[in-house]
N, C-alpha and C positions, 0 to 999 in steps of 0.2 A: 299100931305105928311101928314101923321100920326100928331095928336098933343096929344101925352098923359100929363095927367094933373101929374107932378112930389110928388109922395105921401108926401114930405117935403113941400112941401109948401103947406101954412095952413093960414085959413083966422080966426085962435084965436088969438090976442095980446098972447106976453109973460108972459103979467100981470094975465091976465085970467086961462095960465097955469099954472104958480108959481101958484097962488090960489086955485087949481084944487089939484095939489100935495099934496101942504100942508096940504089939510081938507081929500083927503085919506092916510096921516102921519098920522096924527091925530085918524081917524077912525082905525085903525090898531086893536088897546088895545081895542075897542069896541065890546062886543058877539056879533054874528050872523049877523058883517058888513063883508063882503067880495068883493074882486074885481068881478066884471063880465063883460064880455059883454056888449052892449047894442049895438042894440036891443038885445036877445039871438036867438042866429043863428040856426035853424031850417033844413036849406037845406042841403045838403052833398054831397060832390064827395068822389070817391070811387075808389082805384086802380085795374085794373083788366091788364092782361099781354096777349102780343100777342097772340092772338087762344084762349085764354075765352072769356065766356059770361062776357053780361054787367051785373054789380053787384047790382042786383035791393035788396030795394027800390031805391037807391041812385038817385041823381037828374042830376047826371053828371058822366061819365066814366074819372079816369085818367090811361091812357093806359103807361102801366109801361115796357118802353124801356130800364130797365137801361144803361148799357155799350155803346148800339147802334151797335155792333158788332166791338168795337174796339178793336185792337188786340187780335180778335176769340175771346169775353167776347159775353155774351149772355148781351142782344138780337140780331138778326141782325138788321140793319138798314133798310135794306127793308123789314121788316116782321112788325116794327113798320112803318112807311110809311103807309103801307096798312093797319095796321089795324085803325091808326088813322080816315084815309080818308073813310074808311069800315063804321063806327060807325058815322063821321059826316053826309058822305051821305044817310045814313037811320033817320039823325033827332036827333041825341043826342048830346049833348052840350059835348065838349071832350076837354080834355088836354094832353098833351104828357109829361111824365118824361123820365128823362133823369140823371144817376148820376155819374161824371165826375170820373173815378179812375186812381190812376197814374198808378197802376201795370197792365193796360190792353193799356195805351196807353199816349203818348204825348199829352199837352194842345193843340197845330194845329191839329191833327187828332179827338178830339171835337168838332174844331171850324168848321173842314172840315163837317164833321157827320149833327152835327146841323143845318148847312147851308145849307145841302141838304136835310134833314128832312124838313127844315121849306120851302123851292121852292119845294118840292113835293106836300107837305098840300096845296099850296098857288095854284099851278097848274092843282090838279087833282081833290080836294074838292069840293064842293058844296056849296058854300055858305059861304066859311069861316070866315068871319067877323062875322060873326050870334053863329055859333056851337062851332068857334075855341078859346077856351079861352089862348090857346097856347103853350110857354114851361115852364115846368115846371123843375127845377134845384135844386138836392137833394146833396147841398154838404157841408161834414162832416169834421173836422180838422184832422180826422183820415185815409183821403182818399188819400193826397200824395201830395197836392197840397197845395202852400203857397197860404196866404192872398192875396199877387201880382198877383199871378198866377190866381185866382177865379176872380180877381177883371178883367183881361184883358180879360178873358172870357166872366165875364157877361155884360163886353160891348161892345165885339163883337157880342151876341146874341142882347143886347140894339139895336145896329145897325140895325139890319138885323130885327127885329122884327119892328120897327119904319117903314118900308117901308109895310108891312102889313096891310091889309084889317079888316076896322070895329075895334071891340074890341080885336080881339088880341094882347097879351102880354108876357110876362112873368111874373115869381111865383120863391121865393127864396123859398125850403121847405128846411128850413140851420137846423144844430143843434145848436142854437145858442150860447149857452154853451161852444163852442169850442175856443171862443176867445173874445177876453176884449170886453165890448160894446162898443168900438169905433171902433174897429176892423170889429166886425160885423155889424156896420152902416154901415161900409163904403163898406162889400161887398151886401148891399143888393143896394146900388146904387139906381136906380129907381125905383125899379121891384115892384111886389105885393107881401110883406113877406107871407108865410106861413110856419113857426116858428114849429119845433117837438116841442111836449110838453108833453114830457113822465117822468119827473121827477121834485121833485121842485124847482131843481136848473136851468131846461129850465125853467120853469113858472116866474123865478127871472129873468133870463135872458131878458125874452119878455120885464117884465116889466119893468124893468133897461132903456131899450131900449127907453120904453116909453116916461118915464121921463125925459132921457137926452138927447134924439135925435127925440122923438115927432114922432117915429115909432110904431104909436096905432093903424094903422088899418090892422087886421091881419087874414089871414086866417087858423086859428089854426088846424094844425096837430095832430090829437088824433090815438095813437096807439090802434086798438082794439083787437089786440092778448093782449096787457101788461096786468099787474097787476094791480087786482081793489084796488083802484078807477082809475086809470090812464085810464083805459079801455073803462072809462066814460064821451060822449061827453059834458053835461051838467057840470059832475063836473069838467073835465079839464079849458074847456071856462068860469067856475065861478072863475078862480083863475087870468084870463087874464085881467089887463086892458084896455080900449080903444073903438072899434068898431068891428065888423066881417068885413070881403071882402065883396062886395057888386057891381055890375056889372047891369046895367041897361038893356043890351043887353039878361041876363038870368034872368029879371025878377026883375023890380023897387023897387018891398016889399020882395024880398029875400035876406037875409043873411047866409052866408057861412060859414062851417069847412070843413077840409079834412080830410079824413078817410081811415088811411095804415090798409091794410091788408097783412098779411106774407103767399105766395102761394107757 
């Protein structure tokens, strides 16, 4: 059985993070102090959608399934299926998105999709522990579904991804902006944040997060259609607190962002 290590729990005293807060309060009013990363995150995954190529340079493909073919929303679910398992068994490190909408389809016909997305990968793949970093879940307060609703979800996919091979996971890429930070702690549940950060009201959000729920390690979403500077993975990840994603299984000295592209 799977033992993933729960991102809240954290081997810092409280005291150490009160301390930590307080001296970047502090640092605020100071020129040319800003939050960053650390390490700053270098490597990148890349959206690319059923029937594209892989989106080189990028160090990783995330194979953009939105809807999964629920109620007739593009993508189909079998056309992501294959293209997942297409890209791992040739060698490249993959993730599968996935973005729940209420106007294409019910929270069980999600859970049904996903469920069979993630026994396809698990079945047909190569190696999935290795290549599969997993699923990834893009969902927005403007997409139809309550807080309750997201939250039964992403522990249905908790479930189902725990009986999975090697590193596989899941990835919240939420807007986090869509709801109070306790709200969105609580839907990011265990998963590996990867947070949009197209505006600087997300980059407060992440940070908020930070602070008061000790959700700092983040694999920050940079939009690279938006508006510069937003466009910019460097200066987005310099406004983020905390750490990059970082996964052993792709590479013990890499650190992570994710990088949407509009196709």
């Amino acid at each position: 059985m799977k033992v993933q290590v729960n991102r809240k729990t954290r081997n810092v005293s409280r005291y150490l993070v009160g301390i930590a807060v307080l001296l970047s309060t502090m640092l605020i009013g100071i020129p040319g102090i800003v939050f960053a990363q650390s390490p700053t995150p270098s490597w990148f995954m890349e959206d690319s959608r059923p029937g594209n190529g892989f989106p080189s340079p990028a160090n990783a493909i995330v194979v953009e399934g939105l809807q999964l073919g629920v109620g007739g929303c593009a993508y189909s679910l079998s056309s992501t299926e294959q293209s997942t398992v297409y890209w791992i068994n040739h060698g490249y490190q993959t993730v599968t998105e996935v973005t729940p909408y209420a106007g294409c389809g019910s929270l069980s016909a999600y859970e049904t999709a996903i469920n069979s997305l993630i026994s396809y990968v698990e079945a047909n793949a190569s190696n999935p522990g290795r290549y599969w970093g997993g699923i990834m879940l893009d969902e927005e307060g403007g997409y139809g579904f309550t807080p309750t609703q997201l939250e039964s979800l992403n522990s249905d996919v908790n479930n189902h991804m725990a009986s999975t091979s090697g590193m596989s996971w899941y990835f919240e890429e939420d807007q986090p902006n869509s709801w109070y930070a306790s709200t969105y702690n609580q839907i990011l549940g265990s998963s590996w944040p990867a947070p949009q950060v197209y505006t600087s009201s997300m980059a407060d959000a992440v940070n908020t997060a930070c602070t008061d729920y000790q959700d700092c390690t983040n694999l920050v979403t940079v939009n690279s259609g938006g508006t510069s500077p937003w466009n910019s993975p460097s200066y987005v990840t310099g406004l983020i607190k905390g750490t990059p994603w970082n996964n052993s299984e792709w590479g013990a000295n890499g650190y992570w962002y994710n990088l949407y592209r509009n196709q």
